[in-house]
N, C-alpha and C positions, 0 to 999 in steps of 0.2 A: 504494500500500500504506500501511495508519494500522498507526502500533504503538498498543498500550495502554498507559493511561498515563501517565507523565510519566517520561521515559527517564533525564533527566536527575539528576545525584546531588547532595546538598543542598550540598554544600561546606566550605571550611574551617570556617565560624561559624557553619554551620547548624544549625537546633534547639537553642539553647543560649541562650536565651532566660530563662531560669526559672537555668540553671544557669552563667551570667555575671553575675547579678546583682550590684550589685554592694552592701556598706555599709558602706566606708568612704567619707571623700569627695573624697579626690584623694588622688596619689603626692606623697610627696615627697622629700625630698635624701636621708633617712637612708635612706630606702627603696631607692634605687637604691644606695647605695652600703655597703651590708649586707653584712659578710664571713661567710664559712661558712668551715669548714675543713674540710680530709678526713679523713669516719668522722662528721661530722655527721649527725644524723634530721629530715628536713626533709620537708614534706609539701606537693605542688604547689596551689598556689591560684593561679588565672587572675583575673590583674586585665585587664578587658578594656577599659582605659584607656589603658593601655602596653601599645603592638604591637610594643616592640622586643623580641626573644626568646621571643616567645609560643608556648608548647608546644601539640600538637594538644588540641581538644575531651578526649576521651578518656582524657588522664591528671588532669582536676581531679580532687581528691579524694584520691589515692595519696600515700602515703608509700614514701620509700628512703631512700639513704644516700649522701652527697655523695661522688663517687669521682675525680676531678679537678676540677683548675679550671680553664679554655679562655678565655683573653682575659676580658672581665669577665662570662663564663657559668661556670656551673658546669653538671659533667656527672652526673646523679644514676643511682643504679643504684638498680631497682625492680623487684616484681611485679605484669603485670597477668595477672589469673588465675594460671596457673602458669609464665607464661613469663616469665623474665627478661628486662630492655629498659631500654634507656639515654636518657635524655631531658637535651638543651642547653637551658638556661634562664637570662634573666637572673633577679636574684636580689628583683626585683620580683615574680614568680612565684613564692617560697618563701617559706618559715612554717618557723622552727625550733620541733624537737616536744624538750620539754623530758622 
């Protein structure tokens, strides 16, 4: 028996090509070690440079509101669409929205 198709699903870092890019040109010290506080507006940006804390594809772009802080991640409360969802990130992944 052949299925059709390609069964298989693209993966964590799949298609994301175009929207990983990146322009800055490397991390560094102040960037990992960036405080946020809670009730901060911080908006996810995937640096796909630093794999440590990397949130799914799916939330680049999103803004929320810093709702704890978890070891040296921060826990953001967002919407995607109309549903509320929690995303751990280190803080190499955030952009405080002024």
């Amino acid at each position: 028996m052949k299925i059709q198709g390609n069964p298989r699903k693209p993966g964590k870092r799949g298609r994301t090509r175009s929207k990983f890019r990146k322009t800055t040109p490397k991390v560094t010290v102040s960037d990992i070690m960036t405080e946020f506080s809670v009730g901060d507006k911080v908006c996810v940006v995937i640096d796909s440079s630093y794999h440590s804390g990397l949130p799914d594809k799916s939330f680049h772009g999103l803004s929320g509101v810093v709702s704890k802080k978890r070891g040296d991640a921060y826990e953001v409360s967002l919407l995607r669409g109309k549903k509320a969802m929690t995303v751990v990130t280190t803080p190499v992944h955030l952009k405080k929205l002024v």
